[in-house]
Each structure stands twice: as C-alpha cells, then as structure tokens.
N, C-alpha and C positions, 0 to 999 in steps of 0.2 A: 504494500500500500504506500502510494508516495504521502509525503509529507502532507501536502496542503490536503488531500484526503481525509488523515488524523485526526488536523487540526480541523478541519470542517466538522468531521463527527464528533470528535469533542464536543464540539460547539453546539452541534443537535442535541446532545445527550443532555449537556449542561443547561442547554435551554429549558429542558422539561424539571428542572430540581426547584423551582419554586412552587411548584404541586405538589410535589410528592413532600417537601420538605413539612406542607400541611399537616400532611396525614399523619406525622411521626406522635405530633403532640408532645416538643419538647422544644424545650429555650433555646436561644440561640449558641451559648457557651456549650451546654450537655450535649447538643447534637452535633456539632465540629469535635466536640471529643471522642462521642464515639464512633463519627468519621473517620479520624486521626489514627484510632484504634484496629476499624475493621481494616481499611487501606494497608496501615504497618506490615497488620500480621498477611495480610491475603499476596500482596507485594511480595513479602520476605521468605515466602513460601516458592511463588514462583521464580523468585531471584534466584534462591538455592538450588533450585532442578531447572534451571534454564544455563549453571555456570559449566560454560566446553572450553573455557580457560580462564586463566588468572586476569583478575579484572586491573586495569591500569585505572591506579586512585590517583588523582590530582589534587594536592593541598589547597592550593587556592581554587580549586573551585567544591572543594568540601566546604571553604569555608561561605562561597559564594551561593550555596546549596543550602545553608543553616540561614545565612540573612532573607535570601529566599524564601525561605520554610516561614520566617518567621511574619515576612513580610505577609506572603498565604493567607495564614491563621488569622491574622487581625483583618484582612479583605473577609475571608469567609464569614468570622462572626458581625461583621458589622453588616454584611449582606443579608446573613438572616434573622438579624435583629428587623430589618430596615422593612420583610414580610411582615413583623409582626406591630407595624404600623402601618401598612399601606399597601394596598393593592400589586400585585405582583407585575402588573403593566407596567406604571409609576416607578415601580422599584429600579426595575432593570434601562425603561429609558434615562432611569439617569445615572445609575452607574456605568451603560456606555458611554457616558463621557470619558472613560479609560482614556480612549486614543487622542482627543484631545490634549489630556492633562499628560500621556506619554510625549506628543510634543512639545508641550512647555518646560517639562523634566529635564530631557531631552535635552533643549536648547538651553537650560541654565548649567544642565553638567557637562554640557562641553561648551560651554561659552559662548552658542551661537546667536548674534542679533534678533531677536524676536522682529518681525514686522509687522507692518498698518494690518495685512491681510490677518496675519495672527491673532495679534490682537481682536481685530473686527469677530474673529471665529471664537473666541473667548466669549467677546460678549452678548453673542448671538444666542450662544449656548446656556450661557448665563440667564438669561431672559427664559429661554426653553425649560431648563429646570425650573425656574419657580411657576413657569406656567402649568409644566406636570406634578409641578407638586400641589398645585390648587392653591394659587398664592391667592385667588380672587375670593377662597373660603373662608377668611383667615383673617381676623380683624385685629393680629398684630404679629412681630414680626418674632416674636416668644410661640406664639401660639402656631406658624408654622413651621419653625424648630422643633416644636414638640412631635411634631404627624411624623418625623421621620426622615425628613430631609437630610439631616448629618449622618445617618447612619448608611445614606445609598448613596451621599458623598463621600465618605470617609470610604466603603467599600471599592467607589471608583479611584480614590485617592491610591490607594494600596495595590488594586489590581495594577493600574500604569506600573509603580514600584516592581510588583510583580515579575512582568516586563518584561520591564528593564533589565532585571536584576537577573532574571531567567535569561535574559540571552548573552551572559558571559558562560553561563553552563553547557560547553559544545564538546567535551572529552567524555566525560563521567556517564554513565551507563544511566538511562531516563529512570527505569527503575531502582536504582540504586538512589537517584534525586530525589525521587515520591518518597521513597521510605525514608531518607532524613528528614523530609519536611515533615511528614506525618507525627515523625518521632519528636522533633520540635515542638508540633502544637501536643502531643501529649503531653509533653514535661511545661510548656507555657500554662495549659490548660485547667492541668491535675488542681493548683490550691483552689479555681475559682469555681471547681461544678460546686452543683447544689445536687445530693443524692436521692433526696427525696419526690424530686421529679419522675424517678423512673418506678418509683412505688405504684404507680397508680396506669401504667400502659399494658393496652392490650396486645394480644399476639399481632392484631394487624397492623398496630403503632411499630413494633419489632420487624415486623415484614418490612415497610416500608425503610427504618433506621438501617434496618441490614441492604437494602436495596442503595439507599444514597454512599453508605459505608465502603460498600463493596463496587459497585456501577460509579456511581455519580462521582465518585473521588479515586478511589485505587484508580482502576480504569480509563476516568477521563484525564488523570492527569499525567499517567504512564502516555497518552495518547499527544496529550497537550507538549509537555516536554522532550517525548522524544523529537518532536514535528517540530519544536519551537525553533531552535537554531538553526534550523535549514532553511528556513522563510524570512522574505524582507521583511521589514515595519511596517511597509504598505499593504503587501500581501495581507498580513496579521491584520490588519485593520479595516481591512475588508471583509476577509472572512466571520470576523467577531457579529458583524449583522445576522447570520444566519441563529447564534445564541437568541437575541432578542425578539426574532419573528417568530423563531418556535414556542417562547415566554409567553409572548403575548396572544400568538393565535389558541396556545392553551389556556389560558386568563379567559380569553371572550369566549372559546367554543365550550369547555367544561365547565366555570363558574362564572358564566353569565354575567362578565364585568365587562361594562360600557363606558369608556372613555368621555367625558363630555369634548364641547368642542372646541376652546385653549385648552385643554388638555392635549387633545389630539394636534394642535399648533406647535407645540409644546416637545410632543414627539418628532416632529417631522425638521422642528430647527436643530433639534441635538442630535439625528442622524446627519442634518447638513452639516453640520460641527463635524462629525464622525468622518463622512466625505470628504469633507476638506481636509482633514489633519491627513488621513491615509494618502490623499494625493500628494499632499506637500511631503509628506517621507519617502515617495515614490518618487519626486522631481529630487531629493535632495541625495537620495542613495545612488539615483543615474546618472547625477552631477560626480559621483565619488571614482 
C-alpha cells in the first residue's frame, strides 16, 4: 500500500472516532488511557512477531518519538474533551485548523516571513471558528469559552505540533513510534484517571473502548506514521479533508445534527484556511 493510501485510510478511520468515542461513556482522560493501553500492548505484540532483524534505534529520534508521544496525548484529550461540549461537526471543523497553524509553526521555527496572504488566511479562519463555534449564541465572550472552543483549539494546536514533530521520525520502525507514544500517554496519564468511571460500563461501553483502543489508535497511527515521512506538507494537508467529511457526514447521517447557517459559513472559511495553507506548502516545498 503506498503511503498516501495509509494516510488516507487513517484519515477514514479517524474520521469515524467521534461516534464511537460516544458510545464508550467515558471522560476524556480514562478513555486516551485506555487507548494508550490497548494500542501498547496490541502494537508490542505485533512488533515482536513481525522482528526478521535487529531493529536500527536512533537516539534522537527516540527522543523525537517521546516529545511526539507527548505532544499526541494532550491533542487526543483535549479532542475528546472538546465532544463532550459540542457537536462533533463543530468539533472537528475547527480542529482542522491543524494545517493552518502547521504553517505558522512552520514559519516561526524556521524563521520564515509570514505574509499579507498569510496572515489574511489566519484571519479568515479566525472568523470561521467563532462562527462554528456559535459565536452569535453567546452573549459573552466567557460564555463561549465555556461551549468548548479551547479545547478543539488546543487539540488543533497540538495536532500541527504533532506534525511537525512527526516528520523528523523517518529511520525508526512506525511501530516501534506508536508504542513509545502510547507508552508516554500511559505514564502522562496514570496520576490523573478517575477509577470510578469504569465502575458503572456496560459490555457495549467495553466493545466500543476496545474498538477505539485497538482500531482507532494502535492501527490508525501505525498507518498514520508509517505514511507520514514519505509525504509532503501539502500532500498531508490535503489528505486531512477526507478525516472531517467522514466526521461530519456521520454527525448529520446517524445523529441527526444540523449545522445552522454561519455555522455552515463557518465550515467552509476554515476548509478555505485549510486550502490555502496546503497550497502554500506545496508552492514552498517546489521552491526547495
């Protein structure tokens, strides 16, 4: 399977975890934990019976694999904190802002001039979020802080990081990546569960946790990072649409949620944000 293949499916797959992450009936910290958990083990299983040689470790990108890891975990929980305020349409239009904020990153860690066009794409996008966040429900600027907005920002915030940070990891075996990172958010994770959350779920809450555990993470991310260094920024930034259309077309087809209509304005300036940034990494990587 080539690369942009993976990363596409990734992207399908990941698109559908805002439903399923419903069904689990758990917080956002308990259920990245035991993400963290089923990923490890199911990962480190196939690591073992997939090794037909000595694996070549690279120190700095072990160590580039831990900031990674860690980067992850705080995208993941602040992602599904961000469902458990706000419509999973909402959620994910504005955590794509990723590729945006990947180019502003970007351009501050290697020193590159931001421009008019840049900027203009910032603030367009900017507008866009607060329109999908329902800025016009919201009779102050506390009160849509509250709905959720920092936590599908902060998710986008970390995903760019993400990234970034993923695409110095091009030696080190993808599965070997997943399983540091996974390993990360368990030891991040461990002092802040609450245990008493899992007192109270049924076998199909378990189905479901064992499904994002083992699919939605092991899986998607062994798929995401093998794929990830072999692809432009533009590429990547393209392909990330396919996550949000599968998000949202399962948002309106199974839970009957209807975007009004700045909302849906809203959506369509932070995909142009999206567009743009992808193209501009596209015109700057063909400049290199």
């Amino acid at each position: 399977m080539s690369a942009a293949m993976k990363f596409a499916l990734s992207m399908a797959i990941f698109g559908s975890i805002g439903y399923f992450s419903a069904k689990t009936n758990l917080p956002a910290i308990e259920l990245v934990f035991i993400r963290c958990i089923c990923a490890c083990v199911v990962l480190s299983i196939v690591f073992l019976f997939s090794q037909r040689k000595k694996e070549v470790v690279d120190r700095k990108e072990i160590g580039y694999s831990v900031l990674c890891g860690m980067f992850l975990v705080v995208n993941w929980v602040f992602f599904f904190r961000s469902f458990e305020h706000m419509s999973v349409t909402v959620a994910v239009s504005i955590y794509h802002l990723a590729p945006v904020l990947v180019v502003l990153l970007g351009s501050f860690l290697y020193r590159e001039k931001v421009s008019l066009k840049v900027l203009l794409t910032v603030i367009i996008c900017f507008i866009g979020t607060l329109l999908v966040g329902g800025i016009q429900d919201y009779l102050s600027f506390d009160d849509l802080m509250s709905a959720g907005l920092p936590w599908a920002f902060g998710a986008a915030l970390f995903y760019a990081l993400t990234t970034l940070t993923g695409k110095k990891i091009a030696k080190l075996n993808p599965i070997l990546t997943t399983i540091i990172q996974t390993s990360v958010g368990i030891i991040m994770l461990l002092p802040l569960v609450k245990w008493d959350y899992f007192n109270y779920l049924t076998g199909e809450n378990w189905f479901y946790i064992l499904l994002t555990g083992i699919i939605h993470t092991g899986f998607v991310y062994y798929l995401f990072f093998s794929s990830l260094p072999k692809l432009s920024s533009g590429t990547i930034a393209v392909l990330v649409f396919i996550d949000p259309a599968v998000a949202i077309f399962m948002d309106i087809v199974l839970t009957a949620y209807r975007p009004d209509f700045l909302q849906i304005i809203g959506i369509l300036l932070i995909f142009w944000g999206q567009t743009h940034a992808a193209l501009k990494r596209k015109m700057s990587e063909s400049g290199n």
